[in-house]
C-alpha positions in Angstrom: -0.2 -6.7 -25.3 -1.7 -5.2 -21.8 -0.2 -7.4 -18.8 -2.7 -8.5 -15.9 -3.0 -7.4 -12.7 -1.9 -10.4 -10.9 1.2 -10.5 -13.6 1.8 -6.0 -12.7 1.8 -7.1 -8.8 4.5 -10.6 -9.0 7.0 -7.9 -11.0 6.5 -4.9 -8.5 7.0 -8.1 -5.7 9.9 -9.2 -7.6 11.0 -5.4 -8.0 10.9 -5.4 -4.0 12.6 -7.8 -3.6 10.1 -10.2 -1.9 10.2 -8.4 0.9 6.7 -7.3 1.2 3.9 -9.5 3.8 2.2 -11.6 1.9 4.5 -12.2 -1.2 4.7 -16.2 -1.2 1.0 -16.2 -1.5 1.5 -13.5 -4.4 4.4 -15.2 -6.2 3.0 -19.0 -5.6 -0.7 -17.7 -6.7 -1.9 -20.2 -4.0 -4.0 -18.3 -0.7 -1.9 -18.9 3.1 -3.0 -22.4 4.6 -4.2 -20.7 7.8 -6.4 -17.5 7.9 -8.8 -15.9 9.7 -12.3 -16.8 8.9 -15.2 -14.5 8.1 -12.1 -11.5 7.5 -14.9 -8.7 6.6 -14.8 -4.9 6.2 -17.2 -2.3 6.1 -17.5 0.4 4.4 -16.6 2.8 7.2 -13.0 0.5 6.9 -12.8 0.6 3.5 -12.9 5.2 4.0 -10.4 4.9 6.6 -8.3 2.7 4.7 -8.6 5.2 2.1 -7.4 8.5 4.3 -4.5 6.2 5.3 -3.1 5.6 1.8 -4.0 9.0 0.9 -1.7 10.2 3.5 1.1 7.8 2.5 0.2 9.2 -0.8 -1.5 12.7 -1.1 -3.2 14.2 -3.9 0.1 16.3 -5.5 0.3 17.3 -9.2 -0.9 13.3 -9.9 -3.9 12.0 -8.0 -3.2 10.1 -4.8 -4.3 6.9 -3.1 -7.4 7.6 -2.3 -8.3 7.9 -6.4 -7.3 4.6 -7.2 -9.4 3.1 -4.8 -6.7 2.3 -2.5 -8.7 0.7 0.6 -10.3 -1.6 -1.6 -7.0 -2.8 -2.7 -5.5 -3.4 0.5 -8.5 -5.4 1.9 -8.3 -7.4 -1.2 -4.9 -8.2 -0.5 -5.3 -8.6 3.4 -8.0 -11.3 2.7 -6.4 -12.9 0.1 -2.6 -13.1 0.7 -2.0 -12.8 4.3 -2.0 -15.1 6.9 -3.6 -15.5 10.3 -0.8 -13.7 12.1 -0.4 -11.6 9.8 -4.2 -10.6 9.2 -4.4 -10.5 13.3 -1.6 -7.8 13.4 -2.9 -5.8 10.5 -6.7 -5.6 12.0 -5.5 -5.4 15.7 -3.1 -2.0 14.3 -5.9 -0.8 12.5 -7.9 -0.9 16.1 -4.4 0.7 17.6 -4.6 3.5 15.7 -8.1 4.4 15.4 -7.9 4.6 19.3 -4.2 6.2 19.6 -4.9 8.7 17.3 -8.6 9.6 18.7 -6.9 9.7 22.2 -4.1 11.8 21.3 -5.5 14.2 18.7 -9.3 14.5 19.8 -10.6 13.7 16.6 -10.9 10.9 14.6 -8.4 10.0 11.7 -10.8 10.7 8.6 -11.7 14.3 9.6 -8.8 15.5 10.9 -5.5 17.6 9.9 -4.1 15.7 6.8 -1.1 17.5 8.7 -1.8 15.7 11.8 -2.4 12.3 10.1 1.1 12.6 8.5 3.1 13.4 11.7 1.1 10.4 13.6 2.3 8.0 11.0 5.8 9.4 10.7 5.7 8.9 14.5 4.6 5.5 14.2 6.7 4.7 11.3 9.7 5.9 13.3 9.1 3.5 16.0 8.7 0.8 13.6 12.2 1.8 12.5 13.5 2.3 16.1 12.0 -1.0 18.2 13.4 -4.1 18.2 11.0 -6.2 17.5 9.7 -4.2 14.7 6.3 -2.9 16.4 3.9 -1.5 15.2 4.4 -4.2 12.2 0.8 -2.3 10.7 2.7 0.9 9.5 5.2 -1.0 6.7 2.1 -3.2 5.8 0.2 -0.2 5.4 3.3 1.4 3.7 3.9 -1.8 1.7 0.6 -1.8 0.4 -0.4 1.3 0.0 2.5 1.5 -2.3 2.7 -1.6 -4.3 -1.7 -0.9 -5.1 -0.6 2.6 -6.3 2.3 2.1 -8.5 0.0 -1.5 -10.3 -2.8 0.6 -10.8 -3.6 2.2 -14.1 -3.4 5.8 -12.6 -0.4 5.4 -10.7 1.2 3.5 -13.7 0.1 6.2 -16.1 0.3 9.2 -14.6 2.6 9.3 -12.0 5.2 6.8 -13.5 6.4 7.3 -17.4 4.5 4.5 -19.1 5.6 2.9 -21.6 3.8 -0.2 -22.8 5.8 -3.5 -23.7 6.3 -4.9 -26.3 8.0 -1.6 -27.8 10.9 -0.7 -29.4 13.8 -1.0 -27.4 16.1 1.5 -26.8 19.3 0.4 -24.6 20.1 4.5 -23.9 17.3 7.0 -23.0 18.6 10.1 -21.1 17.2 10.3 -17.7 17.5 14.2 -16.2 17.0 15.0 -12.8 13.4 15.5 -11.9 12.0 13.2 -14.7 9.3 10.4 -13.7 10.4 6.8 -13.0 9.5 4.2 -15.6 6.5 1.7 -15.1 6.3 -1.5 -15.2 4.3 -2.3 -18.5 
C-alpha cells in the first residue's frame, strides 16, 4: 500500500506538531477563506526558490532540495494553504531578501557563494530567533517548508531517511546506532 501525498504531508504536520504556517488548511483539506488573488510565480521565482532550499538543504552524500523540485513545492503550498497575511509576508520577504542580499553581497542570491547564501540566512534566521516579534517571519516559512517538501518527497523519503514501507512486519525493537538514518514516514 503507497500513502498519498496529501496523507505523507498531514503525518509530517502532525509529526510537527501543527506548528508549521498553513497547517489548518493542511489538516482540514479545505483552502484559507481569504487569499491573495492572482498569487503567480515565474519561473525566475521558482530558481530562486530553488537556491533557497538548496541552501537549507545542500547537495551532501543524498541529493538536496533543489533535486526534488523544491520551489515548485513551496509555491504550491504558498498558493494553496496560506493565507492573505501570510502569503503577503512570504512574497514581501522574498522581495526583502532579494534586495538585502544584492545590497549587501554585490551579487545576486542564485550566483553567488553557496557560502555566502548560508551565513545570510543564518543571519536572518538568527534574528528571527532574537526579535520579538518574530521578524523576518519568511526564514521559518522558508525553513518550514523547505523541510516538510524534502522529507514527503520520494527522494528525501528514500534516500535520505531509512524507508520502510507500511504495512510491514512489525518489529517493536530495532537497534538504532549512532550515525544511522532516521525512519520515514511510509
Amino acid at each position: 500500500m503507497t500513502m498519498n501525498r496529501r496523507d505523507a504531508l498531514k503525518s509530517v504536520v502532525l509529526m510537527m506538531g501543527g506548528t508549521m504556517v498553513g497547517a489548518t488548511a493542511i489538516l482540514t483539506g479545505c483552502s484559507p477563506d481569504k487569499q491573495i488573488e492572482g498569487l503567480n510565480f515565474g519561473p525566475d521565482d521558482i530558481t530562486f526558490l530553488d537556491e533557497l532550499g538548496d541552501t537549507i538543504i545542500p547537495e551532501t552524500d543524498t541529493p538536496g532540495a533543489k533535486a526534488v523540485g523544491i520551489g515548485s513545492f513551496i509555491v504550491m503550498m504558498v498558493k494553496d494553504t496560506y493565507n492573505a497575511d501570510q502569503q503577503k509576508a512570504f512574497v514581501d520577504g522574498l522581495n526583502m531578501i532579494r534586495k538585502e542580499f544584492k545590497s549587501e553581497k554585490g551579487t545576486d542570491f542564485v550566483g553567488a557563494p553557496a557560502e555566502d547564501r548560508l551565513a545570510y540566512l543564518n543571519g536572518l534566521y538568527e534574528q528571527y530567533k532574537t526579535s520579538e516579534n518574530k521578524e523576518p517571519q519568511v526564514i521559518n516559512m522558508l525553513r518550514d517548508l523547505t523541510v516538510l517538501g524534502y522529507f514527503s518527497s520520494e527522494i528525501g523519503a528514500t534516500q535520505a531517511l531509512n524507508y520502510v514501507e507500511v504495512p510491514g512486519r512489525y518489529d517493536g525493537c530495532i537497534d538504532y546506532n549512532k550515525g544511522d538514518k532516521a525512519y520515514a514516514i511510509g
